[in-house]
N, C-alpha and C positions, 0 to 999 in steps of 0.2 A: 239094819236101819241106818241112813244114812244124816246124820245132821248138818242141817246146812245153819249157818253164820249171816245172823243178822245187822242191820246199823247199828241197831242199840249195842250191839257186843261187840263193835270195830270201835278202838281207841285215837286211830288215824286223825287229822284234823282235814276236816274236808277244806281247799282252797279255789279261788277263783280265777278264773284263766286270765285277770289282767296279775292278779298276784305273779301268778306264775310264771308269765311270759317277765313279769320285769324283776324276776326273785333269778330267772336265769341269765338276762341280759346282765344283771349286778354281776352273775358268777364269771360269765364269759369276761368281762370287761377287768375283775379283777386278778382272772386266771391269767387272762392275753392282753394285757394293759400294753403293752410292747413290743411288737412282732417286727420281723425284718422277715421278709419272703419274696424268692424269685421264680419268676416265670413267664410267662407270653402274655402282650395284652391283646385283647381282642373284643370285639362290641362296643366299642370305645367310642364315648356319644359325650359332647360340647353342650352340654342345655345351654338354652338362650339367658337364662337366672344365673349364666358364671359357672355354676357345678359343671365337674368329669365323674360320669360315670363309666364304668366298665370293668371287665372280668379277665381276672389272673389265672392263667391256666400252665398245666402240663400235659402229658400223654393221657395222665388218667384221673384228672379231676381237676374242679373249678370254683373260683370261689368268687364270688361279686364283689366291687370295691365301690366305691366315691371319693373323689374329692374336692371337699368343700370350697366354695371361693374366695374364702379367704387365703386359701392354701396352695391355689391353683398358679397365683403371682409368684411364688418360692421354690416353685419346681425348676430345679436344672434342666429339664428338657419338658419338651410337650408332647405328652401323651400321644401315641400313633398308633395304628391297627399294627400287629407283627412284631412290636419291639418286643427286643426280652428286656427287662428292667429287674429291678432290686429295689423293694418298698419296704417303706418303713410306715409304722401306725399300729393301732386296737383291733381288737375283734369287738365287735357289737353284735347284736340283734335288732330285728325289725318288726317290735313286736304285734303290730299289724297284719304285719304275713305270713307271721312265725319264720322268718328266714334270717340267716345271721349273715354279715359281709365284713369288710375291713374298710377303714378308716384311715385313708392313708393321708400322710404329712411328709414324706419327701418320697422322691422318684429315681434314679438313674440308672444309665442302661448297663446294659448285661450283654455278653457275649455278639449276637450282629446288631444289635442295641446299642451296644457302645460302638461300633463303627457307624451306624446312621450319627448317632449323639456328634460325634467327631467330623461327618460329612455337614452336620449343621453345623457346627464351626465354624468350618473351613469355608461353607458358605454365607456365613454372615461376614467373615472376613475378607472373601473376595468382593461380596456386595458394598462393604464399605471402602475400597479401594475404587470400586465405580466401574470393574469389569463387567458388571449386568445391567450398565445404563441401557438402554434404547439408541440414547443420540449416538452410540459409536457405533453401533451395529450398521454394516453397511449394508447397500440394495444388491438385491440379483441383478446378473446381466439378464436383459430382455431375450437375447440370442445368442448365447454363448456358441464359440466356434470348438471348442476343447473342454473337457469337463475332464476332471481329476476322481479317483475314484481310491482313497483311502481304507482296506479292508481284507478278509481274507480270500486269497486267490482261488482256495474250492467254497466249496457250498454253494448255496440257492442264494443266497446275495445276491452277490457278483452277478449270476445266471439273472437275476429277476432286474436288477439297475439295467444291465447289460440290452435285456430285449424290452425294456419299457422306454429307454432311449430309442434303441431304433427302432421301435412304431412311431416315437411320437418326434422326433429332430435327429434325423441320421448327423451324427458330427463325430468328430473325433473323439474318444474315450481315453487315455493312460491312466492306467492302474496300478496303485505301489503297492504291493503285496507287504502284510504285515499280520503277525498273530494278532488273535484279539481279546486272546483270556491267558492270564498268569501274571506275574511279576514284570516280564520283558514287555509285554503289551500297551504300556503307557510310553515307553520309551519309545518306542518302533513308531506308534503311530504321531509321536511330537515331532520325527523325527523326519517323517516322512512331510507334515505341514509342514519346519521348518524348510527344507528341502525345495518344497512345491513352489513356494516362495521366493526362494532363492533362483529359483532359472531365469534368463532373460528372456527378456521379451522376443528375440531374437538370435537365439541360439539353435542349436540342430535340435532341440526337443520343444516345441510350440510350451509357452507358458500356459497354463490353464485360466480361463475366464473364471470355472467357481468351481469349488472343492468338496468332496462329501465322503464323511467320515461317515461307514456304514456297518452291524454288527447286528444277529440275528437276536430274539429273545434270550433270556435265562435267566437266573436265580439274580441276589444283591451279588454274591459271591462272586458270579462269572461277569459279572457287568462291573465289577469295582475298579478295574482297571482306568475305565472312562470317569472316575471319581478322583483321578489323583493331580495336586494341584499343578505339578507343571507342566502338566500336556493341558492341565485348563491356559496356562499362560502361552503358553507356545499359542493357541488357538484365539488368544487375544492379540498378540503380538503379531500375525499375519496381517497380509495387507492384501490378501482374497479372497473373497466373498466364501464363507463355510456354511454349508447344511452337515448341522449333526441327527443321525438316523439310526441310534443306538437303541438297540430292544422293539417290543413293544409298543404301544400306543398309550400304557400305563405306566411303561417304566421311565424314570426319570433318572439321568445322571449330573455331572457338574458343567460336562462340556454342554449340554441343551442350555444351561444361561446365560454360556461367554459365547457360545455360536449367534453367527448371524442371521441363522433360522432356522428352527426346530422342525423336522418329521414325524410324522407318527413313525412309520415304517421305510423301509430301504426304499420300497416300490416309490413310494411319496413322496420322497427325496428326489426322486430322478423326474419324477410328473412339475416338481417345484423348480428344477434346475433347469428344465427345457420346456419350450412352448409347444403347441402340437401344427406341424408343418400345417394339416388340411384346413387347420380351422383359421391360420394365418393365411391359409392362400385363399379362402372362404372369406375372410376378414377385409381383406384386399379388394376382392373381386366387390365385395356388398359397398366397400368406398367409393370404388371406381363408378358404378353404376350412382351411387347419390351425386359423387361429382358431375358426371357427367348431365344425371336432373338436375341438380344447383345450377351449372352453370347455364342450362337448355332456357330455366326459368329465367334466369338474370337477364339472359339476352331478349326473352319476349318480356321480360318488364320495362326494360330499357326500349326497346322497341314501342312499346305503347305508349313510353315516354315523352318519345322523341315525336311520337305522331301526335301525341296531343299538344304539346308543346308549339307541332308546328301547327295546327289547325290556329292555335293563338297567333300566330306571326301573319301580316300582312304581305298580301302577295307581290312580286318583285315587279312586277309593269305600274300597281298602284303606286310604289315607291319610285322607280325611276322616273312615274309622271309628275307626282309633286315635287320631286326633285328638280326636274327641268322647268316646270314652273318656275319654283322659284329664283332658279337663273335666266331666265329669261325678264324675269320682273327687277332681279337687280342690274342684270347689262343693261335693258334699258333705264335705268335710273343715274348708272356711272357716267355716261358724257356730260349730262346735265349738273353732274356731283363736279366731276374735274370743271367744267368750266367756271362752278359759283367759288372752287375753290380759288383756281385763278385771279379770279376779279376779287378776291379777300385780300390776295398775297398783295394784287398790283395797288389796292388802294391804300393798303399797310407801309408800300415802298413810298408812295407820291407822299403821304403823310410824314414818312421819315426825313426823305428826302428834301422836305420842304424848309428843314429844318437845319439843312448842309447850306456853309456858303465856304470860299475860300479865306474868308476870315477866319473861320473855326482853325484852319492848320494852319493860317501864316499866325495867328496870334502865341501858340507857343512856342514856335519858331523865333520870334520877337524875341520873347520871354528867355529866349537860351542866347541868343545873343547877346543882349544888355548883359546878362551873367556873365557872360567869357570877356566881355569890353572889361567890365568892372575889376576881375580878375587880370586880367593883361597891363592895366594901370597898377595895379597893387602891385605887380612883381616886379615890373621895370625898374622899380629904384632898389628894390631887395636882391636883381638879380645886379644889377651893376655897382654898388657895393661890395658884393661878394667876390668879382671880377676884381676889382679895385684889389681890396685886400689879399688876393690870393696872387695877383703881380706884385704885391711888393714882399711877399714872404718869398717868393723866387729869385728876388734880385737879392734880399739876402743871402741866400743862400749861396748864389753863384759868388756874390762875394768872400765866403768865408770857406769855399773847395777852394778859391785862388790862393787864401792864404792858406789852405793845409797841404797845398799841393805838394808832393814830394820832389818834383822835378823843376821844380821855380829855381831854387838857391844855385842848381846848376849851370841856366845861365846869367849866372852873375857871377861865374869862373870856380864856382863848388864842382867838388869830384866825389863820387860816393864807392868804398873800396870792400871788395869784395874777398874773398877766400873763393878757395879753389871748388867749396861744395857749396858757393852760393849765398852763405850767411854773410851779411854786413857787418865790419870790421867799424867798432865804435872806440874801440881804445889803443893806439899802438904799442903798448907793451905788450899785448898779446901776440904781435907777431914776431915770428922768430927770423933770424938770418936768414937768408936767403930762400924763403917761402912763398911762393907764387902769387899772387894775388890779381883780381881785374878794375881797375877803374874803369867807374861813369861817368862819362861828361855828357855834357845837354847834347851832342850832333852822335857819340860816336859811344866805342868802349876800348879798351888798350889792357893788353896783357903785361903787367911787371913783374920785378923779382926784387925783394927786401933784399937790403945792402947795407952794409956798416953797421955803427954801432949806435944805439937811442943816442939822443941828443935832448938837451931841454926845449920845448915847447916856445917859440915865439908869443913873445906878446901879441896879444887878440885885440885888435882894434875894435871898441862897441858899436856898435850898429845903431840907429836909432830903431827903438819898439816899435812894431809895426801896431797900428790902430787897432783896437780890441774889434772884433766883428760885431753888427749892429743886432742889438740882438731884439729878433724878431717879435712884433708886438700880437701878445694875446688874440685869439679869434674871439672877433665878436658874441656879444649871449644871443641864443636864439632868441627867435621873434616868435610869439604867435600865429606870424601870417606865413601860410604855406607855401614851400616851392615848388614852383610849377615842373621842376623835373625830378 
């Protein structure tokens, strides 16, 4: 016989499910009050209330997280589907749903998690240098004659740009062949921009219109290459228009935000670099025919213009008739005009004329003569005064050359003696024995020769003084009254 076990004989304390649910949450919280755990995010959901929810996982199990919004401004990175991160935080429970999660308070990445973490760096640093503006991004050419083709030389790339160019703009294609996955991969293809760049415009190899860096899908891994910053600056630092068409339609690298225009894929790149011939020559054709309407219409608008226009204008016989009219009404009005003006002029002249006598002219005629009489009296006594005194300032004069004249005292039996070179001999001691000398007399001249020895000078009989010359009396003060020459 078997006995079974009643309540009354269970010592157990029976609990209630909120007990319990928050008698486990205490335990968990102060068992794992501080956990550090890495693994893969994923479910990773932005509520609109600020909170990140989402689930920490590995190959073989998962565990749900939150974090709170206050918590959310202090994370080193932001939370993305795929990162691996390292978290820190509690264990809790839910005790609503009976399910327990982690509570996390810091975030960062872990293994290709810390390369995204690093590529968001590097892109908030190039952002802040202003390599992802808009305004430097340049435009496509509309019709590029050359197109450059940056990628690797097998694969379905190449093959898919290659025939999606020529369906849509047969043009020239050069291709720089370059790996596109590895270490060498960022090199080669900065290498090849820089390069692309560098040709002239006018060299044996056509410069390219625009450039397209192109690279089939795959992993963060295989695409990291197109994440390293100086093939991003090489690709700023061009001056040709670039399509970047790396991966994907989801995959995103560095060069899509310094390129000057992002593809989804390789194919799309080549449809964005080239226009399509038929629908430009369709394009063409649909202008040519509007111009052709446009202008068909303008000429019959202008046309109905013109007609109506003229329907307003009076017709050309009505005009030349009132025209003639009115010359006919003014010729015969003009003879009768010239002659009343005639008879105005001639009765203007007789009125003038009545007015003229030959007194008019002889009386200032008069008038000029009394002046010049009046004046002719005035100067007659000013001019023969002036005659007066200007002969006797003459006969002075003439008298007083008589007495300076040098050849007067000659004859009166004076001799004036000379030297040989012409100078006049004023002393004779100066000359010496037998020294040549010319005397002057008043008719003649005579060549001598000094002889003997000085002798004393003869008494000089005095002369009487010759009369002081008169000396010439002042000119008169001018006058007021003017001379007539």
């Amino acid at each position: 016989m078997t006995d079974v076990a009643t309540d009354s004989d269970s010592n157990a304390k029976a609990y209630s499910v909120s007990e319990l649910a928050f008698a486990l949450k205490r335990t968990l919280e102060d068992a794992y009050g501080f956990v550090r755990l890495r693994g893969e995010l994923s479910k990773v959901t932005h509520h609109s209330n600020g909170h990140v929810y989402l689930t920490i996982k590995d190959e073989r199990a998962a565990i749900d997280g939150v974090v709170w919004k206050g918590s959310v401004k202090n994370l080193s990175i932001r939370p993305q589907q795929g990162m691996e991160v390292v978290v820190t935080g509690k264990i809790t429970t839910y005790p609503a749903g009976s399910r327990y999660q982690m509570v996390i308070e810091t975030m960062e990445a872990a293994g290709v998690g810390a390369l995204l973490a690093q590529l968001e760096r590097l892109k908030a640093k190039l952002h802040g240098e202003g390599l992802f503006d808009q305004a430097r991004k340049r435009p496509l050419p509309t019709m590029p004659a050359v197109v450059g083709v940056i990628t690797s030389p097998t694969g379905a790339v190449i093959r898919d740009i290659l025939h999606r160019i020529r369906d849509r703009w047969p043009c020239r294609v050069i291709v720089w062949p370059v790996v596109v996955q590895g270490d060498a991969a960022a090199g080669q293809v900065a290498n090849a921009i820089a390069r692309f760049n560098a040709m002239a415009p006018d060299g044996p190899v056509p410069r390219p219109d625009v450039l397209i860096v192109a690279r089939g899908g795959g992993s963060v891994e295989d695409l990291w290459a197109f994440n390293d910053e100086g093939l991003a600056r090489a690709v700023a630092a061009g001056t040709i228009p670039l399509i970047s068409a790396v991966g994907h339609e989801t995959d995103t690298t560095l060069i899509d935000f310094v390129s000057d225009r992002r593809a989804p894929t390789p194919t799309a790149a080549a449809e964005m670099a080239t226009p399509v011939l038929a629908e430009l020559k369709a394009y063409i054709g649909d202008l040519s025919g509007r111009l052709h309407r446009c202008g068909g219409r303008t000429v019959e608008d202008r046309r109905g213009r013109v007609e109506h226009a003229g329907r307003a204008l009076a017709r050309v016989p009505d005009l030349v008739e009132m025209a003639a009219q009115r010359f006919n009404l003014a010729s015969s009005r003009l003879g009768a005009g010239l002659s009343r003006n005639v008879a105005a002029h001639h009765t203007d002249l007789v009125r003038v004329s009545s007015r003229l006598s030959p007194g008019l002219l002889q009386r200032p005629q008069q008038v000029h003569a009394d002046r010049l009489a009046r004046l002719v009296v005035r100067l007659k006594p000013a001019m023969t005064r002036g005659l007066d005194r200007t002969a006797e300032r003459l006969s002075s004069l003439s008298k007083l050359y008589v007495s300076v004249d040098p050849s007067a005292p000659l004859k009166r039996g004076f001799a004036r003696v000379h030297r040989a070179d012409g100078s006049l001999v004023r002393e004779g001691a100066t000359l010496a024995s037998g020294e040549g000398v010319r005397l002057v007399f008043a008719d003649q001249s005579r060549e001598a020769t000094i002889d003997g020895t000085p002798s004393a000078a003869p008494p000089v009989t005095p002369t009487p003084a010759a009369k002081p010359a008169r000396t010439a009396k002042p000119p008169p003060a001018p006058s007021n009254q003017g001379d007539l020459f």
